[in-house]
Every structure is written in structure tokens, then in C-alpha cells.
matplotlib code that plots the C-alpha trace (Angstrom):
import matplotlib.pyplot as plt

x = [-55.0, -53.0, -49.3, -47.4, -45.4, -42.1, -39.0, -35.7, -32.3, -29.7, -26.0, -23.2, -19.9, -16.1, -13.6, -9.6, -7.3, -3.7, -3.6, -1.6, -3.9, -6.5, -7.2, -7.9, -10.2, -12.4, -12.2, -13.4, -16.3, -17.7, -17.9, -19.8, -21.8, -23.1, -23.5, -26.3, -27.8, -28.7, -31.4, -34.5, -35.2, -31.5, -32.0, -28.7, -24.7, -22.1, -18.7, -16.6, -13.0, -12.6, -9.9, -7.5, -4.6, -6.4, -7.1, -10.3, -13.6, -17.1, -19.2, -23.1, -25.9, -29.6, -32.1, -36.2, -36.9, -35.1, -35.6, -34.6, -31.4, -31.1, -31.1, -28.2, -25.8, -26.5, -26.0, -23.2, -22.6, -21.3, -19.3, -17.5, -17.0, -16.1, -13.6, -12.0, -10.4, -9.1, -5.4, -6.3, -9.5, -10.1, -13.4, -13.9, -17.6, -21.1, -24.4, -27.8, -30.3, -33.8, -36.9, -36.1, -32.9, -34.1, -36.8, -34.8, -32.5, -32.6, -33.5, -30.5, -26.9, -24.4, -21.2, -18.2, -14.6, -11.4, -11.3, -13.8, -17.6, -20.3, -20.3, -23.5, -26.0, -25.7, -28.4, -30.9, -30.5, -31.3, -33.6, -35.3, -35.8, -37.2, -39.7, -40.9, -41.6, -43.3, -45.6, -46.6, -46.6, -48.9, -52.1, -51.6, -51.5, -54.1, -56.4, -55.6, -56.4, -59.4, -60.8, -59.4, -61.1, -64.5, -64.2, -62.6, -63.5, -63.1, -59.9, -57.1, -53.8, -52.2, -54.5, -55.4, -51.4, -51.0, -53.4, -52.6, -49.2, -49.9, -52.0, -49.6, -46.1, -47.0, -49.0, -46.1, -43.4, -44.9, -47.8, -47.2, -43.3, -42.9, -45.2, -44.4, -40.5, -41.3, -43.5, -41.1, -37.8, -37.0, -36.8, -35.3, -32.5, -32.3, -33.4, -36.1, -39.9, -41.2, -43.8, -40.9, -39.3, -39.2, -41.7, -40.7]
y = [33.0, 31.1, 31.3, 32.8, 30.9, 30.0, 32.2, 30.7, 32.3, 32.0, 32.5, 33.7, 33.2, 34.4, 32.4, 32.4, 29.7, 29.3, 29.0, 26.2, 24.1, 24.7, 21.1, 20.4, 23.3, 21.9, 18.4, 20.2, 22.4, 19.3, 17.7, 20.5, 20.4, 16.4, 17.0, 19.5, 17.4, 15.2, 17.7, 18.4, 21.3, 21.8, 23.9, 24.1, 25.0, 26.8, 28.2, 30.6, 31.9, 35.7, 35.7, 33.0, 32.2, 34.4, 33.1, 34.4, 31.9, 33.1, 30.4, 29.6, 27.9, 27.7, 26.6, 26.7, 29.0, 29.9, 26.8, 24.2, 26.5, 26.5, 22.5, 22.2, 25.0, 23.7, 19.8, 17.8, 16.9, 20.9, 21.4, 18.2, 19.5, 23.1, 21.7, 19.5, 21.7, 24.2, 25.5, 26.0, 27.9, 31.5, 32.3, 36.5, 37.3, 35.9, 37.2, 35.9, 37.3, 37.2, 39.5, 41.7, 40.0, 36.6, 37.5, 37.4, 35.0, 31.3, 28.8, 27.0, 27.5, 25.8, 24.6, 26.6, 25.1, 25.6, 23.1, 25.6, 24.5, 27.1, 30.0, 30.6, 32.9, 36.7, 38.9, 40.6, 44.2, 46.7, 48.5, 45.0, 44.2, 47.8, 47.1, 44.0, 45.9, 48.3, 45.8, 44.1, 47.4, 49.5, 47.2, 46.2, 50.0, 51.1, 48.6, 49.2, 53.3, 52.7, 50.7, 52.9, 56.0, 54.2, 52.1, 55.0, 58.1, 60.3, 58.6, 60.7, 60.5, 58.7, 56.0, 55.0, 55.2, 52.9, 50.4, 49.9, 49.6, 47.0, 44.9, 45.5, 44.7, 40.7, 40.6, 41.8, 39.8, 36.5, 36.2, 38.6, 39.5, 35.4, 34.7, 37.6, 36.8, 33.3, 34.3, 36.8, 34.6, 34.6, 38.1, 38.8, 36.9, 37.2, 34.1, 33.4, 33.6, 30.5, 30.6, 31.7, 28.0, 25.5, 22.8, 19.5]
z = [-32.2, -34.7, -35.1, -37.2, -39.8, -39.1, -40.3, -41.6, -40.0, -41.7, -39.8, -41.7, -39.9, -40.7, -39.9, -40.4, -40.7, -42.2, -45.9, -45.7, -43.8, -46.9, -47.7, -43.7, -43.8, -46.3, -44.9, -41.7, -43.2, -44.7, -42.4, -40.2, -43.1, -43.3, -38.9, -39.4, -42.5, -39.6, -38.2, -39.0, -40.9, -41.8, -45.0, -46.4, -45.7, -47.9, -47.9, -50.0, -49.3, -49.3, -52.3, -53.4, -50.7, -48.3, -44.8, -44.2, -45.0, -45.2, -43.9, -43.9, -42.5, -42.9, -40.5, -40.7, -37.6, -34.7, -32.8, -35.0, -35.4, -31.8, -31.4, -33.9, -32.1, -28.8, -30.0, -28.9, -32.4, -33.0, -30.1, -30.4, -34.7, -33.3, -30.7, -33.4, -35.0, -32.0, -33.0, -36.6, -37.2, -35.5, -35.1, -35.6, -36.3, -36.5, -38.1, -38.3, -40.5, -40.4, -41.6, -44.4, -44.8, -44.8, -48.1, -51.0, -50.2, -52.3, -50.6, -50.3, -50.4, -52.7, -51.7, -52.7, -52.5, -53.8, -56.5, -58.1, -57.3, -57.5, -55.7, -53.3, -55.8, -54.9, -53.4, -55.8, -56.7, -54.2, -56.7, -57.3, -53.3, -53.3, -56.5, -54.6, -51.2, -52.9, -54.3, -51.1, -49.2, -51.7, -51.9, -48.2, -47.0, -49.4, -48.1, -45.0, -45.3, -46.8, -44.1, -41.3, -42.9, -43.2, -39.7, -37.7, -39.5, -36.3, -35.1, -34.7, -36.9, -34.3, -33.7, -37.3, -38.2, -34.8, -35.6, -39.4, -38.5, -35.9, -38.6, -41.6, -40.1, -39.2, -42.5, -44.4, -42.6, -42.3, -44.8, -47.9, -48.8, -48.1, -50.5, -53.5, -53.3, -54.0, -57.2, -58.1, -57.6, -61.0, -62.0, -58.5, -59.4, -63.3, -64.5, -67.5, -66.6, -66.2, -69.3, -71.2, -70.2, -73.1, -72.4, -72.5]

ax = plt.figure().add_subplot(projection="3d")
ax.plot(x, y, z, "-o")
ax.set_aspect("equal")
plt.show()
């Protein structure tokens, strides 16, 4: 059996820190940053500060799958960067998202600081992540009835519902929403169609 494709996590972390320390804060994120560059399959890092003067930082990373992400946060190279700056950052909550979560966001995050850089692109619309799970689901669940009523035609409810279920959810995760986000990307997040792109 082969196996499935890899899944990117992403980590969002909050931290705080004095205001007045903001120019060491940003010295200090950067250079988190260029340690996990290092790595292989480092897919990008980003901050953003929760309001101007505010102490509270939303910070980012991106890894390929779970296991690459695991090599960077059990490296020397973070806990020396984390233990650097002890006495001025407060860590206060962590969150990794994978799955559902993990579909529609871009690829990679851009770096937002307080000299006014860009600001990491928002999620789509709910309505639009629920338009483009509709899409993968219907065709997939159709099939999938279809050859349950012709394969199993005495099953019971239970079975048929428990075997399409068990087929669709790793088709869905790892093989189909992948693959119709990445088509979709541009309406997803607003941007022209690509044969609507001038040609150069």
C-alpha cells in the first residue's frame, strides 16, 4: 500500500512582550525566522502584531508534514533561539493546524513588521471554502453511491455508509481538496483568473 502524501502543519503561536522592547522583538523573530530556513522543507514564517503599541504578537510557521516540523522544534538551533530571549517574551498559546484547516491556506507566509511590510494574506470566505468542499465531496460521493448500490446491492445502510466513508475521507484529505484548492486558488482568494492574465 502506498503512502499517503505528506500534509503541511502550520503552527500559529501568540506571544507577548513589552512594547518598548519592539525593535528587539523583531530582531529576535528574524532571526527565528533565517534558523528554520536552514531545514529542509521549511515552507515559510510570518509575524503580525495584534494592534499598534499592543504587546501581543501573532507568530507563524510552516513546515511540509509533521516530521520535518518535528526536527525543527526539537533542534538545538530553537531552543538555544527560544532561550535567548527569556525575560522578554511570554509565551501564552500554540496552535497547529492541519486537514481542513491546512487547504486553503497560501502557500507561504509573508513577513509582517512594524515598519509596515505586508500583512500574511487572509483566509478565503467561509461561503467559498464551503463552495470548494462541495465540489470535491459531490462527484466523489456520487461515485461512490453508485458503485455501493451496484457492488453491494443487499448491504445494509450501515455497511455501505461505513465503507464509502472509509474510502472517501483519505481521498478527500490527501488526494482531492489538495488538488481543487490549488486550481481554485485564485478565486478562493480574489485574484483574476489566470486566462484573464495579460500575456506577455
Amino acid at each position: 500500500m502506498s503512502t499517503p502524501p505528506a500534509v503541511p502543519v502550520t503552527v500559529a503561536i501568540t506571544r507577548q512582550a513589552d512594547p518598548s522592547r519592539t525593535s528587539e522583538m523583531v530582531a529576535w523573530m528574524r532571526a527565528g525566522t533565517a534558523l528554520a530556513e536552514a531545514f529542509p522543507e521549511f515552507l515559510g514564517a510570518g509575524w503580525v502584531r495584534h494592534a499598534p503599541g499592543s504587546p501581543q504578537w501573532h507568530m507563524l510557521y510552516r513546515f511540509a508534514d509533521a516530521e520535518t516540523l518535528h526536527h525543527w522544534e526539537e533542534s538545538p538551533q530553537r531552543r538555544w533561539w527560544l532561550t535567548s530571549a527569556q525575560g522578554m517574551v511570554e509565551h501564552t498559546r500554540t496552535e497547529r493546524r492541519t486537514g481542513i484547516e491546512g487547504w486553503f491556506d497560501p502557500p507561504r507566509e509573508q513577513v509582517a513588521d512594524v515598519t509596515g511590510a505586508a500583512l500574511p494574506p487572509p483566509s478565503p470566505p467561509r461561503w467559498k471554502q464551503a463552495v470548494t468542499i462541495w465540489l470535491a465531496f459531490f462527484p466523489l460521493s456520487l461515485t461512490a453511491n453508485l458503485l455501493a448500490s451496484r457492488l453491494l446491492p443487499d448491504g445494509s445502510l450501515v455497511v455501505r455508509t461505513l465503507l464509502i466513508t472509509l474510502c472517501l475521507t483519505p481521498l478527500m484529505t490527501y488526494l482531492v481538496l489538495p488538488r481543487i484548492t490549488r486550481v481554485l486558488h485564485w478565486w478562493l482568494h480574489g485574484q483574476p483568473a489566470p486566462w484573464r492574465l495579460p500575456r506577455r
